[in-house]
Residue, then its C-alpha position, 0 to 999 in steps of 0.5 A: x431214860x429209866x428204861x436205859x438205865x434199867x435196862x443197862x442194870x439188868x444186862x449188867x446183873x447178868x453179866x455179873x452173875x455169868x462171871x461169878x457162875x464161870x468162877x465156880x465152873x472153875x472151881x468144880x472143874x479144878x477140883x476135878x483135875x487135882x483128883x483125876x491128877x492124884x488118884x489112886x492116894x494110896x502109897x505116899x512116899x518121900x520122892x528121891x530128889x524133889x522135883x527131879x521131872x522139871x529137869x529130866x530128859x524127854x521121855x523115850x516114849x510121848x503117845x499122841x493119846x496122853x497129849x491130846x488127854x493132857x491139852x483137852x483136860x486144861x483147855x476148859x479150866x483156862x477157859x473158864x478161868x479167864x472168863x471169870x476173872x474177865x469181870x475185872x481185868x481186860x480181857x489180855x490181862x485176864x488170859x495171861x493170869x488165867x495161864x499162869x494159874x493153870x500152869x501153876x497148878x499143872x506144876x503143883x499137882x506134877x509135884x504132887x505125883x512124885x510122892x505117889x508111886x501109881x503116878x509119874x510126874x512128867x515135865x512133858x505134861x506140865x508143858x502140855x497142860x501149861x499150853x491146854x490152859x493158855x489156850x482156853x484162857x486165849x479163847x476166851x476174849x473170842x466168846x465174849 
């Protein structure tokens, strides 16, 4: 009976140290997204009509290249989120809030963009990102 209870501890550590290990992964791998979504941060300008890009018509132009780009960036953070937030939620549970958060942040840094002029704020790619995130966090339950 020890040997099942400490075998039960040890399993139990290393899962927890693999949700903790995927709560940092998402961590740096956020971290990564907001530069990659801000930079250059040279030229910070006030927008005209702040958040104006959630309302706009579709672009006259959408590349398959900016969507692919846009889904694969989001894909890994919505699965790594819903991994590590899996330590304490029920796997549904910790999808849908691993893509609100992702949609949160895809919305926050599209904001963010209307203030530098070297980026272009898009509601097309909140949306693309949006379902990246939602689709990792939806992967997720599968690898567990």
């Amino acid at each position: 009976m020890v040997l099942d209870s400490q075998s039960a501890a040890t399993a139990h550590g290393f899962q927890s140290r693999g949700y903790r290990l995927a709560g940092m992964a998402a961590l740096a791998y956020s971290l990564v997204i907001i530069y990659a979504s801000l930079q250059p941060f040279v030229g910070w300008h006030a927008p005209d009509q702040f958040g104006d890009f959630l309302l706009a018509p579709w672009p006259r132009w959408i590349t398959v290249d900016d969507i692919v780009f846009n889904l694969a960036a989001y894909i890994p953070l919505g699965f790594l989120l819903a991994t590590s937030l899996r330590a304490r939620r029920t796997p549904a549970a910790a999808a849908i809030i691993a893509g609100l958060i992702c949609a949160a942040l895809s919305l926050a840094l599209e904001s963010v963009q209307q203030y530098l002029p070297a980026r272009i704020a898009s509601n097309v790619d909140f949306l693309v990102n949006s379902c990246g995130g939602v689709g990792g966090a939806m992967l997720a339950p599968l690898f567990s």
